[in-house]
N, C-alpha and C positions, 0 to 999 in steps of 0.2 A: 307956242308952236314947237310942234316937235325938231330936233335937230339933225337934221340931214349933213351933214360933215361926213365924208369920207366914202358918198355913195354916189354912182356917178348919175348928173343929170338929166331926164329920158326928153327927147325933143317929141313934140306933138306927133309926128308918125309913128314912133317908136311906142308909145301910149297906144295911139290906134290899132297897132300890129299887136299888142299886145290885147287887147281889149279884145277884138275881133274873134281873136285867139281862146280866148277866156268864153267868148260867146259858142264857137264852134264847141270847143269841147260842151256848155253845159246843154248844145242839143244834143248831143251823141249821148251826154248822161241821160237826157229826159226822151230819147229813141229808146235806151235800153231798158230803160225803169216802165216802159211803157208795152214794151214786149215784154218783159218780168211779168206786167200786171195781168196783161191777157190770158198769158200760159198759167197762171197763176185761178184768173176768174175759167178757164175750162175747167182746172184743176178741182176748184171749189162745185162748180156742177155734177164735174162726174162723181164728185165725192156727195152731193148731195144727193142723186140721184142711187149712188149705191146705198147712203143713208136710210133712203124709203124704201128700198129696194127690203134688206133688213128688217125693219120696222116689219113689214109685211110678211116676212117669213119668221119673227118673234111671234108676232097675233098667232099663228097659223101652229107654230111648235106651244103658247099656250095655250091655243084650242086642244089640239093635240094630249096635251098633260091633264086639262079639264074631264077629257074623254077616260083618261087612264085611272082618274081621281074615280072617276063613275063607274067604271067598270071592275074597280079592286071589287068591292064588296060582294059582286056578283060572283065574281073567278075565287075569293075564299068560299061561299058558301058550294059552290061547284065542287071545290079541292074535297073539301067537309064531306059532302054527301060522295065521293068517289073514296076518301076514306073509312066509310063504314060500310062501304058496300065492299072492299079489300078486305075488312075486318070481317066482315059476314063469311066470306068465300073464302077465308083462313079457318073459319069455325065449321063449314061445309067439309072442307079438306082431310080437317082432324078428327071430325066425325070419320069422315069416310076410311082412315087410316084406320081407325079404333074398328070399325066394321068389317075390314077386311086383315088386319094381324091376324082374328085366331082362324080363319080361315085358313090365310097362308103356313098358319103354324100346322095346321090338319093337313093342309096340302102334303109337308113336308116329311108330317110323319108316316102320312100312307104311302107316297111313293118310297119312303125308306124303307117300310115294311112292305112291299110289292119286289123292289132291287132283293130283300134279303132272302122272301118267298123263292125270286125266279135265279138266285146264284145255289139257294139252297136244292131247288129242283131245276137245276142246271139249265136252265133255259137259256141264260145272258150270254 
């Protein structure tokens, strides 16, 4: 048996008061531990429900990427065909340039001889 020397001795009420005591506090623990759980189980709902929530907007963002996987190849061969049709109407352009210099060059030099004619016969 263990030795009890030097502690004083509890009489039957004082156990009781004691006990009683011990009991009250472990409902107030198992009150609170019980509200913990509740707040706890919405907590897990709303979290599970945000969960699928999620889920369904991942499907939705890889449909989405699926669509964009399909539609690359389209939008390169688009780019392609928009680039050689830029290329074409840069080869139109430089024609067109080359067709119209010695024009402008003739332009330039008749109205230079037309200004020289009409300063020379004082017309200007």
């Amino acid at each position: 048996m263990a030795d009890r020397s030097g502690r004083p001795v509890r009489t039957g009420p004082e156990r009781i008061r004691k006990l009683a005591q011990a009991a009250l506090n472990a409902d107030v623990t198992v009150e609170q531990v019980d509200t913990i759980l509740e707040g706890l189980s919405e907590t897990l709902e709303d979290l599970n429900n945000s969960t699928g929530n999620l889920d369904a907007t991942l499907a939705r963002f890889n449909d989405t990427i699926s669509r964009i996987d399909e539609l690359a190849p389209r939008l390169i061969a688009v780019v392609e065909r928009l680039e050689g049709i830029v290329t074409r109407v840069e080869r139109i352009v430089d024609l067109g340039e080359s067709v119209i210099s010695p024009l402008t060059a003739t332009d330039h030099a008749i109205r230079g001889v037309l200004d020289r004619l009409r300063r020379g016969a004082g017309l200007s």
